[in-house]
C-alpha positions as CSV (number, residue, x, y, z in Angstrom):
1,X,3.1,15.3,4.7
2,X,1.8,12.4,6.9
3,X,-1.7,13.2,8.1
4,X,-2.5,9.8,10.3
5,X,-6.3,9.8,10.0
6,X,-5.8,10.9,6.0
7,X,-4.1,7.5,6.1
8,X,-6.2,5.5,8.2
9,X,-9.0,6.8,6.2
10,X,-6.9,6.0,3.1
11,X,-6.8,2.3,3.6
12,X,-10.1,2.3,5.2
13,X,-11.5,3.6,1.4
14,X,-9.0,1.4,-0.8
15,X,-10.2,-1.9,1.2
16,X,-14.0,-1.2,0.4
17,X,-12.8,-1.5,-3.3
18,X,-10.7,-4.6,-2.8
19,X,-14.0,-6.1,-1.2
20,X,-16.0,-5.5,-4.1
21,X,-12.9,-6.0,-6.7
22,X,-12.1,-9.8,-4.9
23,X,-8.9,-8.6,-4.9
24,X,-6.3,-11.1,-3.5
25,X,-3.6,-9.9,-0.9
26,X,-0.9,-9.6,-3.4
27,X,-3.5,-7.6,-6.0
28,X,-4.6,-5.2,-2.8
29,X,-1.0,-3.9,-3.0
30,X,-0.4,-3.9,-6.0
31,X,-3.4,-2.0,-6.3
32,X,-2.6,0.1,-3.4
33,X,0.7,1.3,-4.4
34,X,-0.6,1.8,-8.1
35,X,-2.7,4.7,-6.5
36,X,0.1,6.8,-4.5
37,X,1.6,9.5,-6.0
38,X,4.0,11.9,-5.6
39,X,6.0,11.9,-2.0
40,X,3.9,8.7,-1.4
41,X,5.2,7.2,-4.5
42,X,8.7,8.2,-3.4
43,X,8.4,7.3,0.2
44,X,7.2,3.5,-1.1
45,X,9.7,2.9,-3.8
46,X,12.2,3.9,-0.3
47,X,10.3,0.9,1.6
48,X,10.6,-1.5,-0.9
49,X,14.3,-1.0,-1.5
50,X,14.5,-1.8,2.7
51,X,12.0,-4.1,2.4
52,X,11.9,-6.2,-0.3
53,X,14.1,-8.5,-2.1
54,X,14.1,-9.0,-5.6
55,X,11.2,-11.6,-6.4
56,X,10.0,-11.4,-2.7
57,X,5.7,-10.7,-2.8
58,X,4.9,-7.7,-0.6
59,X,1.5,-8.5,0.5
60,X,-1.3,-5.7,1.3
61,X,-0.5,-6.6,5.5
62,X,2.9,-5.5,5.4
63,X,2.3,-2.6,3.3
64,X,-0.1,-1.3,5.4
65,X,2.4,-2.0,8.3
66,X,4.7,0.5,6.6
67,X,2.1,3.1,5.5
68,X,0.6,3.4,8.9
């Protein structure tokens, strides 16, 4: 289920690695949605069929628009 500070906290954790990675926005979500699983892997692949068009980069600000 959605637990809004698990989330927050979340993406407060994953963007400490991306610091120390140099990740690039589109790496962070790639990265980011590597890392879900199961009804959070469902719930994004739901996102990016509203959300995304074919060839379209989904950078790490607009996913974390939709995850929070």
């Amino acid at each position: 289920g959605y637990n809004p500070e698990g989330a927050i906290k979340w993406i407060e954790e994953l963007e400490i690695i991306f610091e120390a990675m140099g990740c690039t926005e589109e790496n962070k979500a790639i990265l980011g949605t590597y890392v879900l699983r199961e009804e959070a892997n469902v719930w994004w692949k739901n996102v990016k069929l509203r959300i995304g068009v074919e060839g379209v980069v989904i950078l790490w600000e607009i996913f974390k628009r939709e995850f929070l």
